[in-house]
N, C-alpha and C positions, 0 to 999 in steps of 0.2 A: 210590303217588300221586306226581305229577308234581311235585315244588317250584321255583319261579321265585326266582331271585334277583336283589336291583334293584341295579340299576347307580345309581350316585352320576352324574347328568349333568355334563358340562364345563360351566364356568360362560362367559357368555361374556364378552370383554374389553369393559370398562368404557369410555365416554368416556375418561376420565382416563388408564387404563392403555394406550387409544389412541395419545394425545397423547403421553405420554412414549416409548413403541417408536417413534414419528415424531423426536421433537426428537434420542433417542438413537440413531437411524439416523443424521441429518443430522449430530450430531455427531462420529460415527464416523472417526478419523483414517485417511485413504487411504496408501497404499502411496509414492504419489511424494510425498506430503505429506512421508512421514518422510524417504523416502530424499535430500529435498532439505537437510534440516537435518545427515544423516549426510554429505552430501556435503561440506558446508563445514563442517564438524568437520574431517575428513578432507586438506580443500584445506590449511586453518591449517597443519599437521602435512607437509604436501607440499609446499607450495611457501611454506617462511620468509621468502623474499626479495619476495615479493606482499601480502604482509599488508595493507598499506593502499589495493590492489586491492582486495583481500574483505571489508575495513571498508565500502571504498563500494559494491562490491556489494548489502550487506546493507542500508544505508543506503537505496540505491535501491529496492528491492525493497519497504521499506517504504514507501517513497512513491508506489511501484504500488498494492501494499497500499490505500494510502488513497484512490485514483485507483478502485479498481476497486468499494472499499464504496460511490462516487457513481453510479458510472455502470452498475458490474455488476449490482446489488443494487436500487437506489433507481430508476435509470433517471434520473439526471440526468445528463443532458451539460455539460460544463464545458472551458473554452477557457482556464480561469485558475488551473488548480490549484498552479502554481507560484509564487501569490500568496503562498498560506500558507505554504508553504516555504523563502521568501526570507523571511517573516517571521519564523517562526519561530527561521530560522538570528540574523537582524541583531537578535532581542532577544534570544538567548543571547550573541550577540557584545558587544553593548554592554556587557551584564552585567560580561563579564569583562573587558573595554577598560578600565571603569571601576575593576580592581581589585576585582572581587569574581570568584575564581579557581574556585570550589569547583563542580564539574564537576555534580551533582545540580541543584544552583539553574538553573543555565543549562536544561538539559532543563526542568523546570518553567514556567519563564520563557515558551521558545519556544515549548512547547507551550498553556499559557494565553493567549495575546497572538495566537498562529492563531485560539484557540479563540473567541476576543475577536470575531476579525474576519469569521468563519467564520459567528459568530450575529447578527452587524449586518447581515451580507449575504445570510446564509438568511431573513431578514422578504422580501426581494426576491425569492430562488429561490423563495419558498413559494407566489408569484401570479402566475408565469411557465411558461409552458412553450414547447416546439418551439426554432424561432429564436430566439423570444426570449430564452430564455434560456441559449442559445449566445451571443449578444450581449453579454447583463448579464455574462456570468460573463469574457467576453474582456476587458469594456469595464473589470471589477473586474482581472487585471491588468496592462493596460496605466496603471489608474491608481495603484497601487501599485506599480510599477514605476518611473513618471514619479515618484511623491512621494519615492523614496530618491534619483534621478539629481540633483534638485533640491536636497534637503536633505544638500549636500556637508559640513557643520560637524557633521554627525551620524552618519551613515549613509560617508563618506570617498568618496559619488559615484562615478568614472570607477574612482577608485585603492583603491576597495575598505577595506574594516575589517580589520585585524588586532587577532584575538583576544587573542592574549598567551600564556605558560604558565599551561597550567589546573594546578589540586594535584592530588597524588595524590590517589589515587582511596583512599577509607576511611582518607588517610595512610600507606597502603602501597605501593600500585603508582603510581609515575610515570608519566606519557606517555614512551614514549621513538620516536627518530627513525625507528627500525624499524617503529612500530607492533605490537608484542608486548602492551601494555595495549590499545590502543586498539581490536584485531579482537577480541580476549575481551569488553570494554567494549562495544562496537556489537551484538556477537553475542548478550549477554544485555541490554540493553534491547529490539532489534529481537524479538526473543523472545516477551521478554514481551509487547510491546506487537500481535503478532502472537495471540499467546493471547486477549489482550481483546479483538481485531478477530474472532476465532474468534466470543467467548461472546457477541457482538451478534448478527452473519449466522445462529448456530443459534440463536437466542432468537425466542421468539413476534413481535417487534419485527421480526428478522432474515428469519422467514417473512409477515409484512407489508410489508416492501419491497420480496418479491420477486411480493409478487401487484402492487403498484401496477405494478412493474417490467411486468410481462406483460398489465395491463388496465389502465390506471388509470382510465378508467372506468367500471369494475363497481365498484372498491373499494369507496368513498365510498356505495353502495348497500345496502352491508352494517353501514355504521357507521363506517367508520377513516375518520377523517378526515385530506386527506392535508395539509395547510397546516403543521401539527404534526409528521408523521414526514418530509417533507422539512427543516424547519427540525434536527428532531435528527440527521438523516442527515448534513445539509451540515456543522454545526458535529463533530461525531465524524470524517469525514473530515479536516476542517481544522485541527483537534487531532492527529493522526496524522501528515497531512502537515508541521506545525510541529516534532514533535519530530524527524520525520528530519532537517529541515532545522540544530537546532539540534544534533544531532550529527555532522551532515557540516562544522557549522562550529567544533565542537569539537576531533573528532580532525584536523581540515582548518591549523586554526590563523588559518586569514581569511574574508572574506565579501564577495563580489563580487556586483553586479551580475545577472550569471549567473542566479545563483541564483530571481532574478524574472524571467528570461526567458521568453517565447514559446517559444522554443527546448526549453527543460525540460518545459513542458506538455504538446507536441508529442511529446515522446521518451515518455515516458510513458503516452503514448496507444499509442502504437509497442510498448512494453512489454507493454500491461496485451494487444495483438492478440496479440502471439506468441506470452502466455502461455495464455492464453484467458481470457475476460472471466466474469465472475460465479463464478468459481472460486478464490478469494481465493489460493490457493495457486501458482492458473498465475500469478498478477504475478510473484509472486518468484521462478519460475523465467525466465519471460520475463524480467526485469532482469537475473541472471546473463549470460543468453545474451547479450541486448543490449551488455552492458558489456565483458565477454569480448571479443563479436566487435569490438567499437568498438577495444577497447586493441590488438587485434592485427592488424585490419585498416588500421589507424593507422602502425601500421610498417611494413605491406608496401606502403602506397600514399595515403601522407597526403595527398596532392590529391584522389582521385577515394573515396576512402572509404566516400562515402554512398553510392555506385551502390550495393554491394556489399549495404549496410543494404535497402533500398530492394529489392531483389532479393528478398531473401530474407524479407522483408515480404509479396512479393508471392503467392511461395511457399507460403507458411503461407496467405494466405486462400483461394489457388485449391485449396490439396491438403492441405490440413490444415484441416480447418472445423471451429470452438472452440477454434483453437490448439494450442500441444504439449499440455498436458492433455487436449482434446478426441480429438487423434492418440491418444495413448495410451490412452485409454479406448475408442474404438473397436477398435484392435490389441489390446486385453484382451479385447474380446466376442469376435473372432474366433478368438481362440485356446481361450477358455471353451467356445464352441461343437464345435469339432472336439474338444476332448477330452473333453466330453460325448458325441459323437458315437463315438466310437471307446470 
């Protein structure tokens, strides 16, 4: 007599157990992700006499970073990112102008005081779109811009703020002129502060900005309301951008100007193309590259400079579409291919 044995059936996956194989994919760290962070370990150790190169490197890169969770993620274009930047830097500055030295407070400062102005100004991003709010975001800063040039009794106008010596750091490590504290020091707040930019983008919050990003008119169909997740987009950006700012004026030791330029918002834009856009990782290799080529095309031919920028700008969008991360990701399928193939 024939006996049948039962099989125990596969159960199948859960909503829930869905949802997390998703968010845990998305959070999966990519291979140039890492090799970007080993490279500049690596750099420090290589080239000692660059260090406060690769401080601002890192520096910048987070301020792509914050360029790119607006415009990669969210789908807001902005013409002013370097509002919060200059702010952030000139309230870490004052901080320490005024005698209060201790390297911690100042990050805090700059980073709250963006964060300040980031959420008075996202009530405005949150009812704007297209031009218009290319407009608001330009028109926010060229007027924080204008409010430091004017307020010369504060802000030191043309001639810029000097910070001062900041304290060591835990009262052990001094700043010193090499930059030896100061690329360890940049390397692990940009870090971290990269980590939290991480646990947004993969967070259910993170895959809601990136549906408004691609439709923003289905979203609001389904429930999300978008007035809210632009408002918390804009200010998270603007907090990000402040604290770069307040550490390129820490390890920097002054605060110009500059720092609220047109010029800086512009570069950054430049940055977040090369690296590729919504890929929170290409900014920061996009800024290396950027900063690199600037320092060393600067010495071969400090008048005509930008052509060279400006080139190879052009380069990446005609022949590299989603920038180097994009390049590489497609030179990965093609190689994934034929070795399946073979």
């Amino acid at each position: 007599m024939a006996t049948t044995t039962a099989t125990t059936p596969v159960p199948a996956l859960t909503d829930e157990a869905s949802a997390k194989g998703l968010f845990a994919e998305r959070a999966r760290w990519r291979w140039p992700e890492v090799a970007y962070w080993v490279v500049i370990v690596g750099c420090i150790f290589a080239f000692p006499t660059h260090l406060m190169l690769i401080a601002q490197v890192l520096i910048t890169g987070l301020f792509a970073v914050s360029f790119d969770l607006l415009v990669g993620y969210a789908g807001i274009a902005s013409l002013g990112q370097a509002a919060f930047f200059g702010v952030g830097a000139y309230a870490a500055g004052l901080i320490a102008h005024d005698g209060w030295s201790e390297p911690f407070t100042g990050l805090l400062a700059g980073a709250l005081a963006a964060g300040v102005l980031g959420f008075i100004f996202s009530i405005l991003v949150a009812r704007l779109h297209g031009i218009a709010l290319l407009m608001i975001t330009f028109g926010v800063g060229l007027l924080v811009y204008e409010a430091a040039h004017s307020a010369h009794g504060i802000t030191g106008g043309d001639d810029g703020l000097s910070v001062g010596n900041l304290s060591p750091i835990f009262g052990l490590f001094p700043f010193d002129f090499l930059g030896h504290t100061a690329v360890v020091y940049s390397l692990v707040v940009v870090f971290l502060a990269y980590l939290f930019a991480r646990l947004v983008v993969n967070s259910p919050f993170g895959l809601e900005l990136k549906g408004i990003r691609e439709n923003v008119r289905r979203v609001p169909a389904i429930g999300i309301p978008l007035g809210y997740r632009y408002m918390v987009a804009f200010t998270v950006s603007a907090i990000l951008a402040g604290l770069a700012g307040a550490l390129l004026a820490q390890i920097t030791g002054t605060v110009a100007l500059g720092f609220l330029s047109f010029d800086r918002s512009s570069s950054v834009l430049i940055m977040v193309i090369l690296g590729g856009i919504g890929t929170l990782f290409g900014p920061l290799i996009g800024a290396g590259l950027y900063m690199v080529a600037q320092d060393r095309l600067a010495n071969l031919n400090p008048v005509y400079w930008n052509f060279y920028i400006g080139l190879m700008l052009v380069l990446v969008v005609l022949f590299a579409r989603g920038g180097i991360v994009g390049g590489i990701e497609r030179l990965e399928g093609v190689i994934r291919t034929k070795w399946t193939r073979r």
